[in-house]
Backbone as a ProteinNet text record, in pm:
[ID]
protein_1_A
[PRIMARY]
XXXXXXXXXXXXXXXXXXXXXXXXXXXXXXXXXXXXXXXXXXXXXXXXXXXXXXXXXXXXXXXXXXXXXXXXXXXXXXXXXXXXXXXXXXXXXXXXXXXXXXXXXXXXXXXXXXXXXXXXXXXXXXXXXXXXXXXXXXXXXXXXXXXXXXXXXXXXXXXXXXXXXXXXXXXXXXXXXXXXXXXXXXXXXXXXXXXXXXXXXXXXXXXXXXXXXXXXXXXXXXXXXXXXXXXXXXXXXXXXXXXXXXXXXXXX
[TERTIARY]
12054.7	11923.4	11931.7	12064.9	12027.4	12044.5	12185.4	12213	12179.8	12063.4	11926.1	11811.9	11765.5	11714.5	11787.6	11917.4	11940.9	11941.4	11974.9	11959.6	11824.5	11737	11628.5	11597.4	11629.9	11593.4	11699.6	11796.4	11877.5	11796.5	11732.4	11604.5	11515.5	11468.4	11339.9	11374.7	11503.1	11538.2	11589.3	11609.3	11635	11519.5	11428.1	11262	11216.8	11279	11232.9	11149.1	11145.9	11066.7	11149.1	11080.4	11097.7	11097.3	11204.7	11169.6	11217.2	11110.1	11141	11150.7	11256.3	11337.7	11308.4	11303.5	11293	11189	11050	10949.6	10831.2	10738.5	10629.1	10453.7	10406.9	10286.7	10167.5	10088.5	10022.1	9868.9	9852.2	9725.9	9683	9601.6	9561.8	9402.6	9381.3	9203.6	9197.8	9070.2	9041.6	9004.8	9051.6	9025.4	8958.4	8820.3	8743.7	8771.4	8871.8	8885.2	8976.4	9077.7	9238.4	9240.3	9369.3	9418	9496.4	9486	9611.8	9651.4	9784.5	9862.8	9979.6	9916.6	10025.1	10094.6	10232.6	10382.3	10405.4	10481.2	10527.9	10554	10660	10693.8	10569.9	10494.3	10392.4	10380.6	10423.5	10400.6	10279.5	10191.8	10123.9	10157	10110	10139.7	9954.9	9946	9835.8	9825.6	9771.1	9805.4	9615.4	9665	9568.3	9504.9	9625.8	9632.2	9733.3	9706.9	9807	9762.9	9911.6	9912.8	9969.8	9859.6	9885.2	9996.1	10100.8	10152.7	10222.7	10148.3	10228	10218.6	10171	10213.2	10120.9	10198.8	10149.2	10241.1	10229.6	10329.5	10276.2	10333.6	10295.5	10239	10102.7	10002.9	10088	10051.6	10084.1	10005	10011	9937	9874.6	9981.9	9910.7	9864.7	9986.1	9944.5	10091.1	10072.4	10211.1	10327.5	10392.5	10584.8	10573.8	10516.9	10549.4	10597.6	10602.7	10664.6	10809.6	10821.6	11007.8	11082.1	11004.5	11109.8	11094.4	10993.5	11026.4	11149.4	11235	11380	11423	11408.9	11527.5	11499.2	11375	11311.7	11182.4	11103.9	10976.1	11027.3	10987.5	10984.9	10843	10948.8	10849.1	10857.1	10993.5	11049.4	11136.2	11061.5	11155.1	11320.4	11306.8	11451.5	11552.4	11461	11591.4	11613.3	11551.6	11579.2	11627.4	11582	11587.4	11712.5	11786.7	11967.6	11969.6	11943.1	11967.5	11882.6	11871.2	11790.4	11833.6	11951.5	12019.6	11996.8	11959.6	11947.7	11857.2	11774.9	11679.2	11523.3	11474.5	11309.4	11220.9	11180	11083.7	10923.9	10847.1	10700.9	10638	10586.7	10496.6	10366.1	10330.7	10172.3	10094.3	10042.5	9950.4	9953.1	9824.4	9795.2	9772.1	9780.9	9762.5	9892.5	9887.3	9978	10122	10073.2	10248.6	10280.8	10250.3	10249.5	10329.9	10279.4	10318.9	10415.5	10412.8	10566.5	10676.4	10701.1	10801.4	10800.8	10705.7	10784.3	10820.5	10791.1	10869.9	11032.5	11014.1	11139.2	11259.7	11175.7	11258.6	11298.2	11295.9	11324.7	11479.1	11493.3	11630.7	11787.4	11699.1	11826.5	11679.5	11610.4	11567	11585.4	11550.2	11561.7	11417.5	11348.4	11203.4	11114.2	10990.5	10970.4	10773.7	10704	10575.4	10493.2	10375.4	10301.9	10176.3	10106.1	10008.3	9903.1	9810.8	9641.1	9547.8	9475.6	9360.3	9244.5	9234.4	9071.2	9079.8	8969.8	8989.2	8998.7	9058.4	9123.1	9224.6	9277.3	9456.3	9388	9435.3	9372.7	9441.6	9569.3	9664	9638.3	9701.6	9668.5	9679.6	9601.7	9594.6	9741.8	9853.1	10009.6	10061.2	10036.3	10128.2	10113.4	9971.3	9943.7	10008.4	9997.1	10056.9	10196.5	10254.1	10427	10472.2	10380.2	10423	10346.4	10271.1	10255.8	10305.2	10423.1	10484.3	10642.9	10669	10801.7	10776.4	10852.3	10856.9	10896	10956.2	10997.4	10945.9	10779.4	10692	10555	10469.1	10365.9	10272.1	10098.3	10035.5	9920.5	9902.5	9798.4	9732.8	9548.8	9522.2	9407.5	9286.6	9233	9285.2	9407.7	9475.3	9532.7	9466.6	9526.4	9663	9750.1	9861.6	9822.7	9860.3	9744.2	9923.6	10022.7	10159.9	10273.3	10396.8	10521.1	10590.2	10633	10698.4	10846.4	10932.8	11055.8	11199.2	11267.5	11350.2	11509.6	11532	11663.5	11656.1	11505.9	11517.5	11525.1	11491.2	11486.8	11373.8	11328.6	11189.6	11225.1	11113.1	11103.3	10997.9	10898	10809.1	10673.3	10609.8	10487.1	10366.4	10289.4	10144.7	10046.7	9976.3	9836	9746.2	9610.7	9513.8	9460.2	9428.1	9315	9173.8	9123.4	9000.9	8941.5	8900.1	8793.1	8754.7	8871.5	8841	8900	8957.5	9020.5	9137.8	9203.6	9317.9	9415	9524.9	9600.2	9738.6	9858.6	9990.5	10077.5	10197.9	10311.3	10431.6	10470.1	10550.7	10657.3	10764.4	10927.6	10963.2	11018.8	11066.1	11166.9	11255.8	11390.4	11338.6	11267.8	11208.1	11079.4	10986.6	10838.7	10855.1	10782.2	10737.9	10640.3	10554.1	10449.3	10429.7	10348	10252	10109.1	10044.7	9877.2	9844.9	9918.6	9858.5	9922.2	9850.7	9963.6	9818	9852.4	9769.3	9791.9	9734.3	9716	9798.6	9850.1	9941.2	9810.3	9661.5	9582.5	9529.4	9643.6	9593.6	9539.1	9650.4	9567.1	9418.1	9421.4	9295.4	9139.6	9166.2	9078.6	8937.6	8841.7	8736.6	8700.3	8800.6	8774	8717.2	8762.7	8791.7	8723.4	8644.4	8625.1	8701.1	8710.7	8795	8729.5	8833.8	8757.8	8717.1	8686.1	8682.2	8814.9	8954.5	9067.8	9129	9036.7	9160.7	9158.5	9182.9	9255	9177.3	9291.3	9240.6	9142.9	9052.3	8934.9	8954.4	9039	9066.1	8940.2	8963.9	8902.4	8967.2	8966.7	9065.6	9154.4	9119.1	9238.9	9352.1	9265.1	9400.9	9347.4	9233.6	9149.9	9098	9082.9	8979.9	8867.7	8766.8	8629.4	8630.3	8728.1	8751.7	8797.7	8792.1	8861.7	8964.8	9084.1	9201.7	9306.7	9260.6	9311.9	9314.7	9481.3	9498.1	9537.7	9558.3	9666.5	9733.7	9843.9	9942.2	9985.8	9983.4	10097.9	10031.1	10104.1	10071.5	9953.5	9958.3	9792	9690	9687.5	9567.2	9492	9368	9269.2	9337.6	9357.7	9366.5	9527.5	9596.2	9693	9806.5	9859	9930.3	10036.6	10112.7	10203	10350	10366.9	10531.1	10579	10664.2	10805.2	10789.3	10793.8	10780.6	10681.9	10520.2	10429.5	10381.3	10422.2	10381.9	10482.3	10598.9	10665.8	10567.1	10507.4	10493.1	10309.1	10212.6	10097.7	10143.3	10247.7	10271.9	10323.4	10417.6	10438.4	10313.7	10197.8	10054.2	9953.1	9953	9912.6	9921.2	10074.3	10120.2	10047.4	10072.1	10030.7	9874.8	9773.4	9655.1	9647.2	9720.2	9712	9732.3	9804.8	9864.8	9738.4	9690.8	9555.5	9417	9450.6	9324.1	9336.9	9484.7	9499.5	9500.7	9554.1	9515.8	9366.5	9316.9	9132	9047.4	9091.6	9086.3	9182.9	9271.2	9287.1	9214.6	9196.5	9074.7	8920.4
10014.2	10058.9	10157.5	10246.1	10344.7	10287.5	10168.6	10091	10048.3	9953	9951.3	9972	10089.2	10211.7	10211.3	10271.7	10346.2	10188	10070.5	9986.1	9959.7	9992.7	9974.5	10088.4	10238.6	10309.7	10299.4	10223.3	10215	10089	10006.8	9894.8	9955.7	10033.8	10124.5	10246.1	10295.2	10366.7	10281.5	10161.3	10103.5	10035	10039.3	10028.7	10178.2	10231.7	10397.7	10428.4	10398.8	10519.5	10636.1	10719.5	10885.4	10867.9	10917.5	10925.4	11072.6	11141.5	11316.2	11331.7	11359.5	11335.5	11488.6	11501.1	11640.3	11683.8	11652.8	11690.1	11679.1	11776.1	11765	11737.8	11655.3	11680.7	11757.4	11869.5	11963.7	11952.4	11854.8	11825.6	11703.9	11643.5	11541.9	11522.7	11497	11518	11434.1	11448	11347.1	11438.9	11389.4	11454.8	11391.4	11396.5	11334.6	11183.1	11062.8	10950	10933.4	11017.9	11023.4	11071	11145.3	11199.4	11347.8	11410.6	11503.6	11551.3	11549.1	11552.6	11685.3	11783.4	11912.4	11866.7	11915.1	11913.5	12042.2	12104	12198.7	12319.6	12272.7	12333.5	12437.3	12370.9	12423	12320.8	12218.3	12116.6	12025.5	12024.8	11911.9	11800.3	11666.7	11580	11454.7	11406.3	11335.7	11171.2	11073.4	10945.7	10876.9	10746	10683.7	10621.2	10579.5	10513.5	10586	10576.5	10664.7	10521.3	10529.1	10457.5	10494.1	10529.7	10658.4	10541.7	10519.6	10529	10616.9	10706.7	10795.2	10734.7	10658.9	10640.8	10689.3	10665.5	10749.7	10764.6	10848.1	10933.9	10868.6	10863.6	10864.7	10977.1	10930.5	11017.1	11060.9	11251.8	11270.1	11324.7	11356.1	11397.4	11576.9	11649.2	11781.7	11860	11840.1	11910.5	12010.8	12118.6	12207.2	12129.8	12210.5	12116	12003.8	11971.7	11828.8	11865.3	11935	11993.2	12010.9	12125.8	12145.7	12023.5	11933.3	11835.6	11710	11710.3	11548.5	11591.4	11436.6	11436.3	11465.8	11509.4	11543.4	11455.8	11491.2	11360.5	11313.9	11313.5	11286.2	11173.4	11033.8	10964	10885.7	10852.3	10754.1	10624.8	10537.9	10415.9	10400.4	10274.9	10227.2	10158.6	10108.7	10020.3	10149.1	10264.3	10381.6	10437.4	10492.6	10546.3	10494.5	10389.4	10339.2	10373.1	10323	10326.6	10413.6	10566.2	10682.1	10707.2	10595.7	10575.3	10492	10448.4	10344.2	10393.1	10295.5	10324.5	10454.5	10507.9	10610	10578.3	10664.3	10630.5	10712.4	10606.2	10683.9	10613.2	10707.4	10692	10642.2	10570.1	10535.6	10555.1	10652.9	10705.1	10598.9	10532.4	10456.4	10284.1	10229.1	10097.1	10034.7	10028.1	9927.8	9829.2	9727.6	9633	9693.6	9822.3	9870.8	9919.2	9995	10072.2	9970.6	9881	9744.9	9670.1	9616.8	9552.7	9634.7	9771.3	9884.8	9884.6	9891.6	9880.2	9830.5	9715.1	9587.7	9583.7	9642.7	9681.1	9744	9829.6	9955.6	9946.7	9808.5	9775.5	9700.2	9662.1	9599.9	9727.1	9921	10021	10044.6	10127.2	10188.4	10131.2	10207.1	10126.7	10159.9	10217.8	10244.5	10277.9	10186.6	10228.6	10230.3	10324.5	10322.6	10341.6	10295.4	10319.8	10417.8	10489.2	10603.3	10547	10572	10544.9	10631.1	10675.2	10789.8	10725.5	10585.7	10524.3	10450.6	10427.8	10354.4	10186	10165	10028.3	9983.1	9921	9951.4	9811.4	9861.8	9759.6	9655.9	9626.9	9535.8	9402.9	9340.6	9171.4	9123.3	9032.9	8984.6	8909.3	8846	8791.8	8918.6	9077	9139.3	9189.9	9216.9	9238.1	9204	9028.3	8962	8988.1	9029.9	9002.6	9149	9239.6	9389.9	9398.4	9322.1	9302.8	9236.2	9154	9017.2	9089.7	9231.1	9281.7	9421.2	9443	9547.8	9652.5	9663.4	9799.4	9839.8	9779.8	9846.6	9887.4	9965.9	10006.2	10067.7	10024.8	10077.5	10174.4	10292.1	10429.8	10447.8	10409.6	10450.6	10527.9	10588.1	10676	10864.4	10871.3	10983.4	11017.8	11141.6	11240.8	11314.1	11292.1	11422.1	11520.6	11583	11753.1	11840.3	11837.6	11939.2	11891.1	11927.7	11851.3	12008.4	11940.6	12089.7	12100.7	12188.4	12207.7	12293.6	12286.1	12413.6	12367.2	12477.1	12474.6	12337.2	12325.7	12270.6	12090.6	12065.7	11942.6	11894.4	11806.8	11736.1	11765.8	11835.1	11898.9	11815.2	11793.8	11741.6	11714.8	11574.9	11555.8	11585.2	11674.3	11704.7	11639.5	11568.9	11439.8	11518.2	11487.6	11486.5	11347.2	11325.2	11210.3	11280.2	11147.8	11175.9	11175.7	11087.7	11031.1	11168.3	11186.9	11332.9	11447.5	11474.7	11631.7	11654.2	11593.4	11589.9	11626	11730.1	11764.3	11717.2	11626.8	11602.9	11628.5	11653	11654.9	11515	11495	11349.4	11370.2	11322.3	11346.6	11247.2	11256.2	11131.4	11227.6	11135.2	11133.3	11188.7	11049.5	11039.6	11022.5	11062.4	11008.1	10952.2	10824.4	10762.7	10727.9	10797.4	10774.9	10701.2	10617.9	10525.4	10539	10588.3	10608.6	10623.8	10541.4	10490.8	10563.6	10551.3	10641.9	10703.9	10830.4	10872.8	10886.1	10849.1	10799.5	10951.7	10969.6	11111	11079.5	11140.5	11099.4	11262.9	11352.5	11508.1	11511.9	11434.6	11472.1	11455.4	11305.6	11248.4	11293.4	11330.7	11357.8	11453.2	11409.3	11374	11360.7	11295.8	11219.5	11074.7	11018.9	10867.4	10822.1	10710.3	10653.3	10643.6	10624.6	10605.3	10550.8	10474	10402.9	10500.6	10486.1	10550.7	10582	10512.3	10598.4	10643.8	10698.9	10765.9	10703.4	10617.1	10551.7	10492.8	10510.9	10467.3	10339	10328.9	10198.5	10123.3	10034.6	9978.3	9822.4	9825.6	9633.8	9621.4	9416.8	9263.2	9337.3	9460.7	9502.1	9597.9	9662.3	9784.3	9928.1	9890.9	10006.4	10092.6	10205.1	10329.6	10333.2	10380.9	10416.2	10532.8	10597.5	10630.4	10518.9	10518.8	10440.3	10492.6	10407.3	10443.1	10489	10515.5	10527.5	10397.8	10376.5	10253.6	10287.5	10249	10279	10126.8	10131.5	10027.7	10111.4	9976.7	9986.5	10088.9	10187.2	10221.4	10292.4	10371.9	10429.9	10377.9	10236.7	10169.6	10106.6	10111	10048.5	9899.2	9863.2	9702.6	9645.1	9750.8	9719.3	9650.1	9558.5	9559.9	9659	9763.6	9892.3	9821.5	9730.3	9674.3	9722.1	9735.7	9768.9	9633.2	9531.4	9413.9	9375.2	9414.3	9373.7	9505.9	9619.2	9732.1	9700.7	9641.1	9639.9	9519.9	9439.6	9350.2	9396.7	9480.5	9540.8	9657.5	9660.8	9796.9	9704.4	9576.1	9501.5	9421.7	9378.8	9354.1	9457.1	9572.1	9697.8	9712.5	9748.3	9714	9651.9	9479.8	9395.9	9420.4	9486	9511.3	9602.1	9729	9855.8	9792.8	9682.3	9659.9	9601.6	9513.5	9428.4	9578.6	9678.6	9793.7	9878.3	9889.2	9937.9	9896.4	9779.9	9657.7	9661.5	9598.7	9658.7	9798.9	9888.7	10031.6	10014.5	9971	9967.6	9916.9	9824.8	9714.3	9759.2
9211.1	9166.2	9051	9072.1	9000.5	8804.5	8827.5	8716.7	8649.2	8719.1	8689.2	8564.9	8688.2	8583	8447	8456	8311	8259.1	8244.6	8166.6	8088.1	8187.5	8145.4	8043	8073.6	8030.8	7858.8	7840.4	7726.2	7653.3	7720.5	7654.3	7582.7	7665.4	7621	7454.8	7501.3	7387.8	7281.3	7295	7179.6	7061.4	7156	7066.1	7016.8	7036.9	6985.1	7091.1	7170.4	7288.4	7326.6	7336.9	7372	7482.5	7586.4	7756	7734.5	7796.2	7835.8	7994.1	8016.6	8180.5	8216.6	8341	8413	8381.8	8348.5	8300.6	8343	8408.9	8406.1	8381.8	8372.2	8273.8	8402.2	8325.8	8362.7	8330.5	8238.6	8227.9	8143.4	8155.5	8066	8075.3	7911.3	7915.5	7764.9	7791	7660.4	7523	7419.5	7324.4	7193.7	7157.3	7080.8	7119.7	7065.5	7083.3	7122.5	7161.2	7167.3	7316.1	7326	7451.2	7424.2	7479.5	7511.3	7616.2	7622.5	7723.9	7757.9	7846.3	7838.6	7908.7	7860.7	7968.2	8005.9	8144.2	8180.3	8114.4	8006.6	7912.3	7796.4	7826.1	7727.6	7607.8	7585.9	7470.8	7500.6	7422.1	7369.5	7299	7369	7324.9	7268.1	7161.4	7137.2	7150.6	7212.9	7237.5	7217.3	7148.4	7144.2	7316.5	7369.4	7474.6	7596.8	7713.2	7833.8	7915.8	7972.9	8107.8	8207.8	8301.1	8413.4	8536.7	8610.9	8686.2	8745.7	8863.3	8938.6	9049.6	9094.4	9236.7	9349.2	9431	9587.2	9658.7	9772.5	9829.3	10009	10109.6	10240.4	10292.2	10360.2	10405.4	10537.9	10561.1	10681.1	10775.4	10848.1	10975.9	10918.6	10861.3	10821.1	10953.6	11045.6	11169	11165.8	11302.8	11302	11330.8	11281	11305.7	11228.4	11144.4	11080.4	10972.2	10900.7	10709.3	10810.1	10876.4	10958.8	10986.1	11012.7	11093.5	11005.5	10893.1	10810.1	10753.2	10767.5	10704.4	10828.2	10917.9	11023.6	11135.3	11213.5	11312.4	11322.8	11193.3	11129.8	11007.9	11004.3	10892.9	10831	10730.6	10704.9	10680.1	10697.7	10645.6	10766.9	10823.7	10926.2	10847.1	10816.1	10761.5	10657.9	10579.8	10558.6	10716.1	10770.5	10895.2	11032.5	11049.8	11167.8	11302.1	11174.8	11225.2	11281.6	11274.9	11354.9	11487.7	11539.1	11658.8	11737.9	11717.9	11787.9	11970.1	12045.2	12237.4	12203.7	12136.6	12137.8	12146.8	12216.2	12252.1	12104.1	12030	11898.2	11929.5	11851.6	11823.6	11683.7	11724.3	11604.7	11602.5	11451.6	11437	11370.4	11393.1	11314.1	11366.1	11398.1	11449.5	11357.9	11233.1	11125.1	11126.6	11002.5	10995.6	10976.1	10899.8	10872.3	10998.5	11080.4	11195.3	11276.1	11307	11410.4	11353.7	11212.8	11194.9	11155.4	11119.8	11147.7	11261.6	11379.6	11528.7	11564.6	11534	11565	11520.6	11398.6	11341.9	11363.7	11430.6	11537.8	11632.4	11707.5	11816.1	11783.8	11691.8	11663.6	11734.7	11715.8	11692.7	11843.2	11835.7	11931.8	12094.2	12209.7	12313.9	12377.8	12307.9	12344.9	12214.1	12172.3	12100.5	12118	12083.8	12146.2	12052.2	12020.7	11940.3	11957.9	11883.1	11926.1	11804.3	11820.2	11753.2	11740.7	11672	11642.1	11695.8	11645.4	11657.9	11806.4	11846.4	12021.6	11992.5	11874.1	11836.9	11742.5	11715.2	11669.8	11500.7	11437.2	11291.2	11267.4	11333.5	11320.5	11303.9	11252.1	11269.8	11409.9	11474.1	11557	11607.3	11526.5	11520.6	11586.2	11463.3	11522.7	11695.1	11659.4	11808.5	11924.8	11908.3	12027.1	12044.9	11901.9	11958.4	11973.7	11956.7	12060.1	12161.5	12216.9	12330.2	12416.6	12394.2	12454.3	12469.4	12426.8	12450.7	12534	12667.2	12728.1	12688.5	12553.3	12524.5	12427.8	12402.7	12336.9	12398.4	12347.1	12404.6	12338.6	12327.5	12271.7	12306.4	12313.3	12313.6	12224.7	12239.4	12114.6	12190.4	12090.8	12090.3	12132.5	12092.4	12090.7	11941.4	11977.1	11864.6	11835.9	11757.1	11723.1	11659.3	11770.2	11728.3	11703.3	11745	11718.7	11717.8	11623.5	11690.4	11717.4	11845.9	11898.7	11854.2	11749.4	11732.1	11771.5	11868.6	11870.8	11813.1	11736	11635	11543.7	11464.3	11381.8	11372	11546	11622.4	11677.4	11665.2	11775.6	11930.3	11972.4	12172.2	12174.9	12114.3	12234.4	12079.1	12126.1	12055.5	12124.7	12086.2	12151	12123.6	12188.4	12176.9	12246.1	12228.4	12255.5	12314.1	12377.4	12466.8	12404.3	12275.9	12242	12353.4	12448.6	12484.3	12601.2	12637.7	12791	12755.8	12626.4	12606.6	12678.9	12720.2	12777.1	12735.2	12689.2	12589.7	12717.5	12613.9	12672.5	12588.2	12611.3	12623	12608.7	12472.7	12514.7	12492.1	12517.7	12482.1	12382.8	12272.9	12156.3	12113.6	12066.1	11994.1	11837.2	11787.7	11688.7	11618.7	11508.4	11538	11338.3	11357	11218.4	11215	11083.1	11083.6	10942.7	10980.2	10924.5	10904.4	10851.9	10852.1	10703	10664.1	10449	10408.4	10261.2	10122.4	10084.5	9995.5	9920	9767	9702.2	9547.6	9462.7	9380.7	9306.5	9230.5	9219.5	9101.4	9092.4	9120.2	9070.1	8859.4	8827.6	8659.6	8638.7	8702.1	8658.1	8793.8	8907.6	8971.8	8910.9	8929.9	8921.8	8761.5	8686.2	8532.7	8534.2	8591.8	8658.3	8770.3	8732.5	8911.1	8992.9	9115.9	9225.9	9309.1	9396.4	9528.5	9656.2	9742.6	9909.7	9912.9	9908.3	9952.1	9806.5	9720.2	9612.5	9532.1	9543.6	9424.7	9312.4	9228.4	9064.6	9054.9	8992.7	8965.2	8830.7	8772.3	8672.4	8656.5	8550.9	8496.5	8520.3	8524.3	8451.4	8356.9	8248.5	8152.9	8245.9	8304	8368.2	8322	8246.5	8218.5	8314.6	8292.9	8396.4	8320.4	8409.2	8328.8	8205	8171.4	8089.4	7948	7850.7	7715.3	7709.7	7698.5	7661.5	7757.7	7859.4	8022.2	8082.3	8101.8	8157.9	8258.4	8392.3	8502.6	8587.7	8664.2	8715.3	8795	8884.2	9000.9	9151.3	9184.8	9357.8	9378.5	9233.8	9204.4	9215.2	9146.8	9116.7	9259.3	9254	9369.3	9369.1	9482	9497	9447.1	9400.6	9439	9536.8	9539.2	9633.8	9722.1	9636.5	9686.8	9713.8	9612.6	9610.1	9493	9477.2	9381.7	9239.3	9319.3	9198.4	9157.1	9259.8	9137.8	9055.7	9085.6	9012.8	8867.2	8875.9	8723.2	8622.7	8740.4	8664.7	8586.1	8703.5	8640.4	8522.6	8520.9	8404	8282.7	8311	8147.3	8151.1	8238	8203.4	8106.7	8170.6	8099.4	8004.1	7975.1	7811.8	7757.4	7746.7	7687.4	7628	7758.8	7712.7	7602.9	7620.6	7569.6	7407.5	7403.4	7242.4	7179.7	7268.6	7216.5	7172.3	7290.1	7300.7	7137.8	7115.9	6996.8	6876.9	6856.7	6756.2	6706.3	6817.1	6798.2	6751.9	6787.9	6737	6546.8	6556.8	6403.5	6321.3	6414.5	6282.7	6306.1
[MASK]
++++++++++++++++++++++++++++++++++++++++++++++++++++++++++++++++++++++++++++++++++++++++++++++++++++++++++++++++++++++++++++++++++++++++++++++++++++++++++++++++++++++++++++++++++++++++++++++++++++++++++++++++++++++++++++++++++++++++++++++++++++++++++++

């Protein structure tokens, strides 16, 4: 992967593109017809055209003990993590499609693996449903809350739930907990410049455009995205392509 990259990134420098590595950008706004763009550093930069791909990051719970223990026994990727769960009992936060086929997943290293739910119904596809329901060493709880993860010396003790429905506060024992409950859009530059959908995310045309001119965005950001690796390369050499036609037109 990493090989990759720099190939690409020795493609890119061979058309004369500028890549500024280790670098921040701190603001971006529109300027008369143009753009400008602060970096960290304090530099301004001016562009006819920007094409925002930052991404998104995995949504978390934002409850106690969860910042201490991601990376140690809090994830977020069944297939990087999994392995370290081999004959171990883990949890899974979230009843959607990802939620259910990572558990499923987890059952290959885990020897218990259980699923937990916020809403009093699990969003999953009806397939996955059936086939974690058709294996004994899975199990699904929903209408409960993760309200704490309890830590001592820097380790998972105990997950604290809530029982929406009666106030019931428990106590669970896990090895491990992965959570699943969406991504959230990196759209700090552009927030409230730009339309956005209900979850965040960027609102483009057929071009890749934002309701802004000259604001294009691709890939994990954008509304309606898919959130893969290969079609985000392929909405960003789409993008391009527009951005050349957007500027062409502005010349003439």
């Amino acid at each position: 992967g990493a090989e990759f990259a720099e190939r690409l990134g020795r493609q890119a420098r061979r058309f004369g593109v500028e890549i500024l590595t280790a670098q921040s950008v701190t603001d971006l706004s529109p300027s008369g017809d143009d753009w400008r763009i602060t970096t960290g550093d304090g530099r301004t930069y001016c562009a006819q055209a920007v094409l925002l791909t930052t991404g998104a990051r995995y949504r978390r719970l934002e409850v106690p003990g969860e910042a201490e223990l991601v990376g140690a026994n809090i994830h977020f990727c069944a297939t990087c993590d999994g392995a370290f769960y081999k004959g171990k009992k883990v949890l899974v936060v979230g009843g959607g499609n990802s939620g259910f086929d990572e558990g499923l997943f987890l059952t290959k290293f885990a020897s218990r693996v259980d699923i937990v739910e916020f809403l009093p119904q699990v969003k999953a596809s009806q397939v996955l449903q059936d086939k974690v329901a058709a294996r004994s060493d899975m199990s699904v709880t929903v209408n409960h809350a993760v309200k704490e993860f309890r830590a001592a010396k820097h380790r998972l003790e105990s997950v604290v739930v809530e029982d929406r429905a009666t106030g019931e506060v428990k106590e669970w024992q896990y090895d491990g907990v992965f959570i699943f409950v969406g991504l959230a859009p990196n759209v700090d530059l552009v927030k409230d410049k730009v339309d956005i959908d209900r979850f965040g995310f960027v609102l483009t045309n057929k071009d890749h455009m934002t309701s802004l001119p000259g604001l294009f965005a691709a890939g994990d950001v954008r509304a309606d995205s898919t959130k893969q690796a290969a079609s985000a390369a392929g909405e960003g050499a789409a993008a391009a392509l527009k951005i050349r036609h957007y500027l062409s037109a502005r010349a003439n």
